[in-house]
N, C-alpha and C positions, 0 to 999 in steps of 0.2 A: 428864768423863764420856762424852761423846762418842768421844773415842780407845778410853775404853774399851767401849763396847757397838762398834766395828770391829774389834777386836783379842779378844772374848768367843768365836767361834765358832774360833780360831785355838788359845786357849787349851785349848779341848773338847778341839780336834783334837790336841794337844803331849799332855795329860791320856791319851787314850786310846793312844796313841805309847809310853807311859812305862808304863803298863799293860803290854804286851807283853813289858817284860821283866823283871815279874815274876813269877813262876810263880804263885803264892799272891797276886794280889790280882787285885781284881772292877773291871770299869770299868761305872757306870750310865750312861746317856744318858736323859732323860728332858724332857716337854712338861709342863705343869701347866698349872689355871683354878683360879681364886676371885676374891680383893678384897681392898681397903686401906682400910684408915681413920684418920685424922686429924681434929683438932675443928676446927669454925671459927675465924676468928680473930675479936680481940674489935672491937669498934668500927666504922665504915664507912670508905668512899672514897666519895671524888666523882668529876665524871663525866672529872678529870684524872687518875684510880687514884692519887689524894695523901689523907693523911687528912682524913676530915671536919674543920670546924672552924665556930665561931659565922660564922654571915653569912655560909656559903663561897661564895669566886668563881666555884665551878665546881656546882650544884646541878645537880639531886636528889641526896643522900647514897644511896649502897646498899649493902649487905652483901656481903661474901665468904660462900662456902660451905665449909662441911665435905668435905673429904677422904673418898668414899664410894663406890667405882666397880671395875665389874668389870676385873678384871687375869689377861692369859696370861703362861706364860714359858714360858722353855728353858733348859735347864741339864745340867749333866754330875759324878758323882763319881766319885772314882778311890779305893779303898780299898788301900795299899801294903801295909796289917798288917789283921790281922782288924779290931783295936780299933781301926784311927786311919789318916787318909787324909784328903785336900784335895778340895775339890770348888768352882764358881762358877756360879751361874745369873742370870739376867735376867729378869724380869717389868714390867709395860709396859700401859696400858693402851689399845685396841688401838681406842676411841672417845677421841673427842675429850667434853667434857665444859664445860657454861658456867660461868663464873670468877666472872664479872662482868655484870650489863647494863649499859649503858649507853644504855640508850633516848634519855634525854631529851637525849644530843648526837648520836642518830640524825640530826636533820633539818637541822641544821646541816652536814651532810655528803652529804645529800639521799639517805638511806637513811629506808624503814621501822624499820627495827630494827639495831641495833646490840650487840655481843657481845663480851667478851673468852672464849674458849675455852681448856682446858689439856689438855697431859698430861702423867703423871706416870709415870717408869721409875725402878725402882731395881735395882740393879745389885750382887752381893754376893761376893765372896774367902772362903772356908771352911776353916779347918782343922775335920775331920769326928770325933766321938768316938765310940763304937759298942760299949758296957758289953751289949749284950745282939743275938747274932746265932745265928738257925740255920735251918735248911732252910726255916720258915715267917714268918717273924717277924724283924724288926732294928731295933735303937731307935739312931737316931741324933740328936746334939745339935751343933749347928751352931754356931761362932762366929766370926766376921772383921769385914772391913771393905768398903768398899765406897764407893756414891753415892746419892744422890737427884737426876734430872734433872727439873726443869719447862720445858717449852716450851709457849709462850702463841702463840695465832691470835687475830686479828680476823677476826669475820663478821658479815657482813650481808643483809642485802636491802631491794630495793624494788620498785616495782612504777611501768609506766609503759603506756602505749595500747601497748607492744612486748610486754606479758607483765611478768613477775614474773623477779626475776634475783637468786640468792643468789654471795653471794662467801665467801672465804677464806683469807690469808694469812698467812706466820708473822711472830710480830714477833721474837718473842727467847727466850733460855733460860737459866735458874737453874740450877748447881750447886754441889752441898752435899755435905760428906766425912760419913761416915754408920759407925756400928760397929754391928754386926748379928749376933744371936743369936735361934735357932730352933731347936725340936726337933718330930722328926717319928715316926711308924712304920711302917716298912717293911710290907707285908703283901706275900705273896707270892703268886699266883694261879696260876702256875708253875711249872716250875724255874728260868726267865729273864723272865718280865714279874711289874710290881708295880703296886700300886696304894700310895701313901705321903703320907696327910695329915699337913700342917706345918701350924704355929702361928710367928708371926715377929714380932719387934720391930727395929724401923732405931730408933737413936736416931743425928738429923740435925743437926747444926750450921749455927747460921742459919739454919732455917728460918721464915721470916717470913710465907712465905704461906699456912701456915695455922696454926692455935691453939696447936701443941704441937709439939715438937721430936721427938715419937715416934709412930711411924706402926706401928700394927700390921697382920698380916694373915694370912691364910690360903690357904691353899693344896692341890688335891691334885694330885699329880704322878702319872703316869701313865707308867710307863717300863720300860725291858727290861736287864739284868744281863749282860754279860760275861764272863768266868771262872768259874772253880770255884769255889763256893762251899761 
């Protein structure tokens, strides 16, 4: 997933390229804001992120959270035919978020406080369907494939007669192949800017760190048109 969000704005750029030669199709470029959701998962970890168990070696047990946090992206569609056309965007959320505590092996490490932090991008391939288009109005219905990326930070802090001192480092990252369908509506404000709220389902392979293999979300995309429409 990585190669892939490097190679994402490249893609834009090939998309809009390929646009130009054709006379009758539209190239969107577009930013979006909203959110993602996924349920918690069931059961706890210890303070080794291994699952609870009777008598564990590694105590206090604590929860995982639910999948719940604001998300931007950027993305580009290229419409070749009225009805049908490729498109890819990326969403990402643009704060870090806490995963895990771990307090109670804070001190053991001579921290105050101790954190697992994540975040979560997903990443999406579109062939674009588009049953209803005109000067105001375009109903597009989205399907591909894609990723879900999680990368995890430790943080901490503590405090010493120097002041209080937080830290922050990455430890690692999760990817998961992911197939992805969304449908949205075009509104027009223009003749070339829109405003376009989506509705989205990733459904994720292997995803274990949180409740559900399917991540919804929403979305309004904020973006400017191309050609002739």
């Amino acid at each position: 997933m990585k190669r892939i969000g490097r190679y994402l704005p490249l893609l834009i750029l090939a998309l809009g390229a390929i646009s130009a030669a054709y006379a009758q199709s539209t190239f969107d470029l577009n930013m979006g804001f909203g959110a993602a959701q996924d349920k918690a998962a069931s059961g706890q970890v210890d303070q080794a992120l291994l699952p609870c168990t009777t008598n564990d070696a590694y105590p206090p047990c604590v929860s995982t959270p639910a999948l719940s946090g604001f998300m931007m992206g950027f993305g580009g569609d290229l419409m070749l035919w009225k009805m049908f056309g490729v498109g890819a965007d990326v969403s990402f959320q643009p704060a870090k978020e806490t995963y895990v505590n771990l307090n109670g092996s804070a001190a053991t490490e001579g921290l105050s406080t101790l954190a697992i932090q994540s975040r979560t991008t997903l990443y999406d391939f579109n062939g674009i369907f588009q049953p209803v288009s005109n000067k105001k109005v375009a109903l597009k219905i989205y399907g591909g494939i894609g990723g879900t990326n999680l990368k995890f930070y430790e943080s901490g802090s503590s405090s010493s007669i120097l002041g209080n001192a937080n830290s922050s480092q990455y430890i690692q990252s999760a990817n998961h192949f992911a197939v992805h369908g969304g449908v949205g509506v075009e509104i027009f404000l223009t003749d070339h800017w829109f405003i376009r709220p989506t509705f989205d389902i990733h459904y994720t392979t292997n995803l274990t760190q949180f409740g559900s293999k399917i991540i919804t979300g929403e979305m309004v995309w904020v973006g400017y048109s191309f050609g002739d429409r």
